[in-house]
PDB file of N, CA, C, O and CB in Angstrom:
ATOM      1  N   UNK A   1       3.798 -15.953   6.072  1.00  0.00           N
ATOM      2  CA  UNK A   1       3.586 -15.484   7.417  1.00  0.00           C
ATOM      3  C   UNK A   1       3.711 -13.964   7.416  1.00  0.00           C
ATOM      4  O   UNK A   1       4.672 -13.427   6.865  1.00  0.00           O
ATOM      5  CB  UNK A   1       4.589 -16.138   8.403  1.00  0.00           C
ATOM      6  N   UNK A   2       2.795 -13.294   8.000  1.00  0.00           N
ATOM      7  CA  UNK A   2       2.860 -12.032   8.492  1.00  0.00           C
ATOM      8  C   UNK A   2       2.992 -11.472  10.017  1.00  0.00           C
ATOM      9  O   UNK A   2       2.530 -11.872  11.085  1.00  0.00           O
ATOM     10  CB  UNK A   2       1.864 -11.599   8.023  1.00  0.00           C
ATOM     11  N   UNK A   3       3.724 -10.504   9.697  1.00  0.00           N
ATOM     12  CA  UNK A   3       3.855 -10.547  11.232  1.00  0.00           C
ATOM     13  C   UNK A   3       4.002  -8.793  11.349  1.00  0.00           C
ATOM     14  O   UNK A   3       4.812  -8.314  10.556  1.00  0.00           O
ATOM     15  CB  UNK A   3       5.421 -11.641  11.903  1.00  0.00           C
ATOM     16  N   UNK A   4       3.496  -8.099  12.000  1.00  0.00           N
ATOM     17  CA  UNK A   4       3.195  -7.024  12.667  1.00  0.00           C
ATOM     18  C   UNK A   4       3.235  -5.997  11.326  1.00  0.00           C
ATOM     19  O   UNK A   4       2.544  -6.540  10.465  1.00  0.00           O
ATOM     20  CB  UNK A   4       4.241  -6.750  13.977  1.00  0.00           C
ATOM     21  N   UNK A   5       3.685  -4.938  10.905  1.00  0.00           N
ATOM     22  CA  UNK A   5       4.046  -4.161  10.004  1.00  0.00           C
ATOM     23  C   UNK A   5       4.956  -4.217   8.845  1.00  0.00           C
ATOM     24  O   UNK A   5       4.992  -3.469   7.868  1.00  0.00           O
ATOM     25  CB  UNK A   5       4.313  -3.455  10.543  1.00  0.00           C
ATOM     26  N   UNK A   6       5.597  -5.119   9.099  1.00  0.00           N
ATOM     27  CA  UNK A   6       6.804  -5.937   8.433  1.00  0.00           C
ATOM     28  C   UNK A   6       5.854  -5.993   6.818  1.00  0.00           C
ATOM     29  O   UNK A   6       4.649  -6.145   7.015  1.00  0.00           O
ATOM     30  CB  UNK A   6       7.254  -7.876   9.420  1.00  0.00           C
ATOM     31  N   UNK A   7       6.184  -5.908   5.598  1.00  0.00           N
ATOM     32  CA  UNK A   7       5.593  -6.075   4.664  1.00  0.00           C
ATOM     33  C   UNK A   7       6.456  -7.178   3.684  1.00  0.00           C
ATOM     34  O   UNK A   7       7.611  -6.965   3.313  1.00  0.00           O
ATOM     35  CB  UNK A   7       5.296  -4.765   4.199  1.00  0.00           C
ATOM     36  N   UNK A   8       5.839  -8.134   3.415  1.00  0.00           N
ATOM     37  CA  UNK A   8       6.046  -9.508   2.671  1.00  0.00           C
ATOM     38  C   UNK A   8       7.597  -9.612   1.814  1.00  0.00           C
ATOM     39  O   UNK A   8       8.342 -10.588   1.721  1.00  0.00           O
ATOM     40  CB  UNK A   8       4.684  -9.663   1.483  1.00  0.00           C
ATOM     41  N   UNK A   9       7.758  -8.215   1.240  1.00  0.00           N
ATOM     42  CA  UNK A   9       8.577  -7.963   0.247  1.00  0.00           C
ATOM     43  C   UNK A   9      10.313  -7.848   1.218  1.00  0.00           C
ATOM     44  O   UNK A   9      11.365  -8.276   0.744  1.00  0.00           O
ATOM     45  CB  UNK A   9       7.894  -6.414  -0.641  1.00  0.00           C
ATOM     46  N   UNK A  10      10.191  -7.217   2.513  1.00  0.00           N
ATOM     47  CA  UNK A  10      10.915  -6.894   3.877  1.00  0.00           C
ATOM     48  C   UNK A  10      10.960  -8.507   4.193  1.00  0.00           C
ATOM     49  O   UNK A  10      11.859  -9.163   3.665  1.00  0.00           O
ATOM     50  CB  UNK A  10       9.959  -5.740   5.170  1.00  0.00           C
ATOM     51  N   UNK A  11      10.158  -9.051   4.908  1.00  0.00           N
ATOM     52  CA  UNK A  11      10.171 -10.554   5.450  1.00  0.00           C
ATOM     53  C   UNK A  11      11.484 -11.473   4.292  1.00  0.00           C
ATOM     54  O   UNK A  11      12.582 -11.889   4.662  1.00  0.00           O
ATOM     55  CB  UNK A  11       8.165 -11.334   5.240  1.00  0.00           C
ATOM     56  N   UNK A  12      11.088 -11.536   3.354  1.00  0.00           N
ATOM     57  CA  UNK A  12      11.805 -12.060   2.342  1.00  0.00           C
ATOM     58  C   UNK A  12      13.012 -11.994   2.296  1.00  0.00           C
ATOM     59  O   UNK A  12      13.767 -12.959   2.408  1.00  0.00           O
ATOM     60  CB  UNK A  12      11.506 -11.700   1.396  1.00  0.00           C
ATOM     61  N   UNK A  13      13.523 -10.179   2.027  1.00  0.00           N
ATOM     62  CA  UNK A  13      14.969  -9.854   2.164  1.00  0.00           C
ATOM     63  C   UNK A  13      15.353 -10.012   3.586  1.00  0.00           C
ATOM     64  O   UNK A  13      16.583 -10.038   3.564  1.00  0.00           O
ATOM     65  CB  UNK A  13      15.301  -8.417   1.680  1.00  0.00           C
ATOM     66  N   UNK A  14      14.981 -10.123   4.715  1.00  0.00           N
ATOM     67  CA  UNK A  14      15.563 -10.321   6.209  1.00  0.00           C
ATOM     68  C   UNK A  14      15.687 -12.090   5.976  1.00  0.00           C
ATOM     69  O   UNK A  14      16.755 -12.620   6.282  1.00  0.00           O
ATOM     70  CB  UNK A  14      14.261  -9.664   7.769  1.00  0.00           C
ATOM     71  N   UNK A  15      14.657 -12.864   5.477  1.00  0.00           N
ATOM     72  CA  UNK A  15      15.023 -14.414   5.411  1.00  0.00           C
ATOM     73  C   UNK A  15      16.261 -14.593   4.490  1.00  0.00           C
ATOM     74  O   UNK A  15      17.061 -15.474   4.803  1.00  0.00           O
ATOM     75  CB  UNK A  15      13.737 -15.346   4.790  1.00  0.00           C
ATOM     76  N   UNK A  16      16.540 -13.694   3.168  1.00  0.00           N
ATOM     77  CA  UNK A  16      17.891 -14.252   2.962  1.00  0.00           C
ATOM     78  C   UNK A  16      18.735 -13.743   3.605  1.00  0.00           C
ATOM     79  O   UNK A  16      19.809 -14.330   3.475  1.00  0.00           O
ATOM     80  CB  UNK A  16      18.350 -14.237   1.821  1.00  0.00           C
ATOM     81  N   UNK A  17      18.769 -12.745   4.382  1.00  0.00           N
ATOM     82  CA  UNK A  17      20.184 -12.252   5.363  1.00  0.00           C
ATOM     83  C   UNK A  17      20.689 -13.464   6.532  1.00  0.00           C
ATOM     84  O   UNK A  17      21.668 -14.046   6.999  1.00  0.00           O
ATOM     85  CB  UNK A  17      19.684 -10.641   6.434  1.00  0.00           C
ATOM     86  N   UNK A  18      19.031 -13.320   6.600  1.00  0.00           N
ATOM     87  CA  UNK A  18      19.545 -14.556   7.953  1.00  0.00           C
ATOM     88  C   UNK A  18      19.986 -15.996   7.373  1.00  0.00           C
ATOM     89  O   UNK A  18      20.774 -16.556   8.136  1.00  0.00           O
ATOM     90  CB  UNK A  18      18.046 -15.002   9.148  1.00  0.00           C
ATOM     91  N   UNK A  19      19.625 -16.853   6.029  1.00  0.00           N
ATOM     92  CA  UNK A  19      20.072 -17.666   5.515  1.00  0.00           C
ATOM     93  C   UNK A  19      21.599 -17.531   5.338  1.00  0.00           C
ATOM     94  O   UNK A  19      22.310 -18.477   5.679  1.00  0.00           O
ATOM     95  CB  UNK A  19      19.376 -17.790   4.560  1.00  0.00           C
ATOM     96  N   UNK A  20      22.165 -16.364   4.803  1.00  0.00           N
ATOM     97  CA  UNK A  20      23.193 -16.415   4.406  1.00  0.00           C
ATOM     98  C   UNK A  20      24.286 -16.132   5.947  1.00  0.00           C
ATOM     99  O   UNK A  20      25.394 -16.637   6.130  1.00  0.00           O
ATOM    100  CB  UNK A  20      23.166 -15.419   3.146  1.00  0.00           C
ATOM    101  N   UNK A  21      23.704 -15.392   6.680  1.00  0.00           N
ATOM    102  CA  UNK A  21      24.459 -15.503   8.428  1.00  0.00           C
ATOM    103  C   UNK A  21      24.761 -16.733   8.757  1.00  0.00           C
ATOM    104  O   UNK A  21      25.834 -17.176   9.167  1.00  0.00           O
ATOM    105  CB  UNK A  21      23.493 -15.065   9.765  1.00  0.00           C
ATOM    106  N   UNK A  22      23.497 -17.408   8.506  1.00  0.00           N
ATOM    107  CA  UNK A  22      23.996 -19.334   9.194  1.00  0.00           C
ATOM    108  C   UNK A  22      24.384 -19.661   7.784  1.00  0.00           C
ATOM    109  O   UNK A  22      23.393 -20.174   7.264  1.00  0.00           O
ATOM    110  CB  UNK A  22      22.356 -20.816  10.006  1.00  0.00           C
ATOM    111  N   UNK A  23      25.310 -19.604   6.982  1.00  0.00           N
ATOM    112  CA  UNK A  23      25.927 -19.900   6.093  1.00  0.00           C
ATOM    113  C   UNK A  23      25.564 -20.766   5.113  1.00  0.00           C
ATOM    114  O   UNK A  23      26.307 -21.616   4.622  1.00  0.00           O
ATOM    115  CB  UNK A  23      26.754 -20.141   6.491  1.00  0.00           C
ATOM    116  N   UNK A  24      24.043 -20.495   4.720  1.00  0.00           N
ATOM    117  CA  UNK A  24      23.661 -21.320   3.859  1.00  0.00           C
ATOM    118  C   UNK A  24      23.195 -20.058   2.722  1.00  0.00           C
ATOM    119  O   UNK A  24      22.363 -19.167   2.894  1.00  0.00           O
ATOM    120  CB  UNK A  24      22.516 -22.453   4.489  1.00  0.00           C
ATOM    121  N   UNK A  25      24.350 -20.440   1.097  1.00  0.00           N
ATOM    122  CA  UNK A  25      24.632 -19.352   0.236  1.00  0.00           C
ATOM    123  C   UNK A  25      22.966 -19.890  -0.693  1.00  0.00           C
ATOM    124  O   UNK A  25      22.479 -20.956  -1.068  1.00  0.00           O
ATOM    125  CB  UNK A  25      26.552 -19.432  -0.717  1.00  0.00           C
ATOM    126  N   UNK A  26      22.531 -18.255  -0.733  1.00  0.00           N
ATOM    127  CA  UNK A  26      21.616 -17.578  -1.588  1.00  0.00           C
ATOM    128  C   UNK A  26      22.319 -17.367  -2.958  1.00  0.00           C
ATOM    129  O   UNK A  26      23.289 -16.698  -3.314  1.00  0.00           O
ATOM    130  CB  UNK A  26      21.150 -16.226  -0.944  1.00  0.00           C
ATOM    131  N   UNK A  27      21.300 -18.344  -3.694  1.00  0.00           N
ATOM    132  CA  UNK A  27      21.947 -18.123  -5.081  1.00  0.00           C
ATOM    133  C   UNK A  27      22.216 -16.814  -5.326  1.00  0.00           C
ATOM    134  O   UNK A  27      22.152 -16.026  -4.383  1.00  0.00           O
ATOM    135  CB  UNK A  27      21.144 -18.580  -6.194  1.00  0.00           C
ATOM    136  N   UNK A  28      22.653 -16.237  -6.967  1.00  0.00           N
ATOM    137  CA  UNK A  28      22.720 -14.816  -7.208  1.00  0.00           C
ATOM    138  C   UNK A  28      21.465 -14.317  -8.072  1.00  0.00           C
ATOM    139  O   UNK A  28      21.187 -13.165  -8.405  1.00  0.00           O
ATOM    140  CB  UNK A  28      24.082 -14.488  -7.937  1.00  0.00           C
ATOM    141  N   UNK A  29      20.698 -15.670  -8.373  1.00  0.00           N
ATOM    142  CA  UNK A  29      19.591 -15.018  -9.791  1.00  0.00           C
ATOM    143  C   UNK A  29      18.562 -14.954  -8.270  1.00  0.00           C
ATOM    144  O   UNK A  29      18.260 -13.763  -8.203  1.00  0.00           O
ATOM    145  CB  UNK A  29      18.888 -16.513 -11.768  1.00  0.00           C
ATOM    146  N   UNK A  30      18.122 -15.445  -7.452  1.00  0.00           N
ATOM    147  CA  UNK A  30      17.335 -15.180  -6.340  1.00  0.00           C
ATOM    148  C   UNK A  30      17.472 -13.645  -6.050  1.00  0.00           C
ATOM    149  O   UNK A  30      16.564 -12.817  -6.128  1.00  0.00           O
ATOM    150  CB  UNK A  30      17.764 -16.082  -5.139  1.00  0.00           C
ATOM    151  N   UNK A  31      18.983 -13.387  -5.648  1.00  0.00           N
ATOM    152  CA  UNK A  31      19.707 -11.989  -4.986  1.00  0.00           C
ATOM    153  C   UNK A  31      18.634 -10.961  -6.435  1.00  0.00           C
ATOM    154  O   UNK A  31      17.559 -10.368  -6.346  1.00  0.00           O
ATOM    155  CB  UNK A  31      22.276 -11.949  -5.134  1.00  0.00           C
ATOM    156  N   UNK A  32      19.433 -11.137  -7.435  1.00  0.00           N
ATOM    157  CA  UNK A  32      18.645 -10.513  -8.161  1.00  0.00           C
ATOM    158  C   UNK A  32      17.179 -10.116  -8.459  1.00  0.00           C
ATOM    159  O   UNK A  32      16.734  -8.987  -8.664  1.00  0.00           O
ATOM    160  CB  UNK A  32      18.930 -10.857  -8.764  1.00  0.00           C
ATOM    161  N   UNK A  33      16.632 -11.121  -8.440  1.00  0.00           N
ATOM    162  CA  UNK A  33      15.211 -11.200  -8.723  1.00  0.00           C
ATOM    163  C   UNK A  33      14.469  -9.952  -7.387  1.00  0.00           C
ATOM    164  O   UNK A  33      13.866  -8.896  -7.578  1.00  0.00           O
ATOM    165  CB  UNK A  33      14.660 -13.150  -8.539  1.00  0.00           C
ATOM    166  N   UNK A  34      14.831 -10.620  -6.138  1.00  0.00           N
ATOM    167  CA  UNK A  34      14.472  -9.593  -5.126  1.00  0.00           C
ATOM    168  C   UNK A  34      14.574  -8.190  -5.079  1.00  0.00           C
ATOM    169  O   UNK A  34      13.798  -7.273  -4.807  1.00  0.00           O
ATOM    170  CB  UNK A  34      15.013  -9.839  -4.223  1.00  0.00           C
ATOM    171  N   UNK A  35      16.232  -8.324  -5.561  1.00  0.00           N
ATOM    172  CA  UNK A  35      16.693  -6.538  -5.635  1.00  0.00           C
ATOM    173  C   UNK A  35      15.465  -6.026  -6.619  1.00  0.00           C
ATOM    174  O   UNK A  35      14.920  -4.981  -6.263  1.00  0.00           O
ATOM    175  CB  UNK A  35      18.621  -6.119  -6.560  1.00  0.00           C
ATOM    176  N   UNK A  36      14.898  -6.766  -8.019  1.00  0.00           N
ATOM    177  CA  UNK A  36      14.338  -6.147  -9.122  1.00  0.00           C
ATOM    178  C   UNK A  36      12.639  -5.804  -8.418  1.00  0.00           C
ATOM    179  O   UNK A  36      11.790  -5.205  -9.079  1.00  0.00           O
ATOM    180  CB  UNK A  36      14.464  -7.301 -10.630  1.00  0.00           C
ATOM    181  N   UNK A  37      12.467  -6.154  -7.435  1.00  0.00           N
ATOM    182  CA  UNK A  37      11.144  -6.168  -6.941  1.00  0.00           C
ATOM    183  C   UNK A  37      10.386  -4.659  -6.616  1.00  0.00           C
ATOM    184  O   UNK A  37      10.742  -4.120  -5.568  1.00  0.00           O
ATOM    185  CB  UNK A  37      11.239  -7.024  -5.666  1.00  0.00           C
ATOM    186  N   UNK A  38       9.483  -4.028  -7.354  1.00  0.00           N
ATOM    187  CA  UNK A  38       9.537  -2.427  -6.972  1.00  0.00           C
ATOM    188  C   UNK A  38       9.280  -2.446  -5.273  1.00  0.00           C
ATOM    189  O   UNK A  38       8.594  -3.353  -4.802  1.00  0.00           O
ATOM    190  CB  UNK A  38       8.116  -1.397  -7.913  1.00  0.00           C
ATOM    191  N   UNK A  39       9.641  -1.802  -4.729  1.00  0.00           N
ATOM    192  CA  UNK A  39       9.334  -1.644  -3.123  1.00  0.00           C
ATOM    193  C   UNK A  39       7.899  -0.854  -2.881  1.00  0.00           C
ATOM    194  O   UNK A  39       7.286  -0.734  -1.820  1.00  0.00           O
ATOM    195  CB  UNK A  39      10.653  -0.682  -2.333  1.00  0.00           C
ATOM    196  N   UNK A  40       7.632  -0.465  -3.897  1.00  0.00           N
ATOM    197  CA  UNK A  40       6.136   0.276  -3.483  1.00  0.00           C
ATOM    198  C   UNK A  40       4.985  -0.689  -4.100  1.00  0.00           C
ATOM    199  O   UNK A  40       4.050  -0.948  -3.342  1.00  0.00           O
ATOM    200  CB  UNK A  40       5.942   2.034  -4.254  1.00  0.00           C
ATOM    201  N   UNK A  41       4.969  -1.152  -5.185  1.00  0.00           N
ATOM    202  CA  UNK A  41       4.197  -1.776  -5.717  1.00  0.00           C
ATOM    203  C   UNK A  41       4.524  -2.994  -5.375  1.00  0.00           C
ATOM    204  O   UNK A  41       4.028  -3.716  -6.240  1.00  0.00           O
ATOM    205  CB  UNK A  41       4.084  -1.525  -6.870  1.00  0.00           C
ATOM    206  N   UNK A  42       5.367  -3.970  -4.201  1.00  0.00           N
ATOM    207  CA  UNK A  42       5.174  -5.419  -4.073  1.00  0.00           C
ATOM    208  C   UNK A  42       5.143  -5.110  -2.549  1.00  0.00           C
ATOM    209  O   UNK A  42       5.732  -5.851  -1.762  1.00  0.00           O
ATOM    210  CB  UNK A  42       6.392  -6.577  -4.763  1.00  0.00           C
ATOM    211  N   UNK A  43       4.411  -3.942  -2.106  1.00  0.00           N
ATOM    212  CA  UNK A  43       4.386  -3.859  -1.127  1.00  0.00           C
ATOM    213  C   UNK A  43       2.716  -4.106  -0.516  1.00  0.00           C
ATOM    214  O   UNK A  43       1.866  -3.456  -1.124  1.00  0.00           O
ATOM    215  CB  UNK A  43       5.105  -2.734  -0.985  1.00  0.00           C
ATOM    216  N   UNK A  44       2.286  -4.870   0.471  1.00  0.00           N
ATOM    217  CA  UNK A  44       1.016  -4.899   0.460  1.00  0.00           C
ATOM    218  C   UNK A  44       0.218  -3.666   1.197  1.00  0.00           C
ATOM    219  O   UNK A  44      -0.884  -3.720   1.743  1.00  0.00           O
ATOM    220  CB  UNK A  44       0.730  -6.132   0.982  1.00  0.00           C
ATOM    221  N   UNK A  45       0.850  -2.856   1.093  1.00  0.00           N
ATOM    222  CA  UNK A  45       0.081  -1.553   2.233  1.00  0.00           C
ATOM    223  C   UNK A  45       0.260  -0.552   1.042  1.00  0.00           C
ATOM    224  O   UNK A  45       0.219   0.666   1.216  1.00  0.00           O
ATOM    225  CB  UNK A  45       1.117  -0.940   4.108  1.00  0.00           C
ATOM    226  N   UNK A  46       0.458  -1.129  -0.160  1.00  0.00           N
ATOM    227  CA  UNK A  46       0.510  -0.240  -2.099  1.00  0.00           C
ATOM    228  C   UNK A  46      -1.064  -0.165  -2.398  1.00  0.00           C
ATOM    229  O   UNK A  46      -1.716  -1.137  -2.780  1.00  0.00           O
ATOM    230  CB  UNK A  46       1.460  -1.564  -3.858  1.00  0.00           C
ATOM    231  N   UNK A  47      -1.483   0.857  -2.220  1.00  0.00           N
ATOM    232  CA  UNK A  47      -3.371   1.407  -2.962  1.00  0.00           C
ATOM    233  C   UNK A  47      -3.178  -0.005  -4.268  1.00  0.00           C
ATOM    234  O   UNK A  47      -3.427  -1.059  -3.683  1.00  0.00           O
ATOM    235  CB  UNK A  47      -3.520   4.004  -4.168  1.00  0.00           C
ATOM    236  N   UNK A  48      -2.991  -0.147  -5.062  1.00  0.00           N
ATOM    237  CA  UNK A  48      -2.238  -0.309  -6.426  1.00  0.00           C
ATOM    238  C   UNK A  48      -3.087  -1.863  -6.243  1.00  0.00           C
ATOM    239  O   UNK A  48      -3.923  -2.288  -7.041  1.00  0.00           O
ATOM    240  CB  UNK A  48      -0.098  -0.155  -6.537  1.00  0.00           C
ATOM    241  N   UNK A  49      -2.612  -2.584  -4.939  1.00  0.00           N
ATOM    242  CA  UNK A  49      -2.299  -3.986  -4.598  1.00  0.00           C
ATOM    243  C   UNK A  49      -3.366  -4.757  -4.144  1.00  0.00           C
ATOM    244  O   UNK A  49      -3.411  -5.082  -2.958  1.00  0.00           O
ATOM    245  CB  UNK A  49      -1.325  -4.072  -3.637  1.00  0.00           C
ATOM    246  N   UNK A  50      -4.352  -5.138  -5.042  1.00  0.00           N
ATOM    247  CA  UNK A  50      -5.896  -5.909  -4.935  1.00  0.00           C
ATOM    248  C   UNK A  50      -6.083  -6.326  -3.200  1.00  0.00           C
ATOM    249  O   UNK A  50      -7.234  -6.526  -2.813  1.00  0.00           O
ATOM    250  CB  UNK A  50      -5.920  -7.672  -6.103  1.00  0.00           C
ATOM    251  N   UNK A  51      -4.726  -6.468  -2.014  1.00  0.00           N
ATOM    252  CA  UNK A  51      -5.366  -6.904  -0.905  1.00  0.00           C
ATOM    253  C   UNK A  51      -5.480  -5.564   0.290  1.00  0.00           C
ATOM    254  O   UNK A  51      -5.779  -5.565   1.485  1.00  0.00           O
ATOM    255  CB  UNK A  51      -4.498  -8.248  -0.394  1.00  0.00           C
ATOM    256  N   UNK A  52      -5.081  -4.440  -0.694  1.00  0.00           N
ATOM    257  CA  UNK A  52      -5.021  -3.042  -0.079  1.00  0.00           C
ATOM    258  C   UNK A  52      -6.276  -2.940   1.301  1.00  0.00           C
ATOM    259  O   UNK A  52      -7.413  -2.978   0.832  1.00  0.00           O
ATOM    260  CB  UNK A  52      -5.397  -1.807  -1.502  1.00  0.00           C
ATOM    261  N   UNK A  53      -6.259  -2.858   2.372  1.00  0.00           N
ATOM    262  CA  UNK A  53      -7.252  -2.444   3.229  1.00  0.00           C
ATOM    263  C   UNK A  53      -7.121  -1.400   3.642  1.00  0.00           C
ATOM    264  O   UNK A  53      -5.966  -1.127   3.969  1.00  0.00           O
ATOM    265  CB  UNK A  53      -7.465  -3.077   4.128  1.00  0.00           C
ATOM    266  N   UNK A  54      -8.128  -0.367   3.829  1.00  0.00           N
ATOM    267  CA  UNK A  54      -8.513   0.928   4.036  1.00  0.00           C
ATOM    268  C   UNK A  54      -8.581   1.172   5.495  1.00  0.00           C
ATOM    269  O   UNK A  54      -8.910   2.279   5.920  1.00  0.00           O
ATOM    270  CB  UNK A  54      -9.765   1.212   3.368  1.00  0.00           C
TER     271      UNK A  54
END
């Protein structure tokens, strides 16, 4: 789901905040994997990123 400016990589890290608020624990290799995610290049508004629109 997309939703306004919000970029896919953002959506993701706000769904585990809010998972872990209503107290349902986010593994740590997940936590990880996300943190390792570049923020510019898994970003879809990245030139770089085949769904780039102009």
């Amino acid at each position: 789901m997309f939703t306004g400016n919000l970029s896919p990589l953002l959506l993701v890290e706000l769904e585990l905040t809010q998972r872990e608020y209503e107290e349902h624990p986010v593994p740590d290799s997940i936590k990880e994997k996300v943190a390792a995610l570049d923020k510019e290049k898994d970003n879809m508004k990245y030139r770089g990123h085949r769904s780039y629109l102009r």
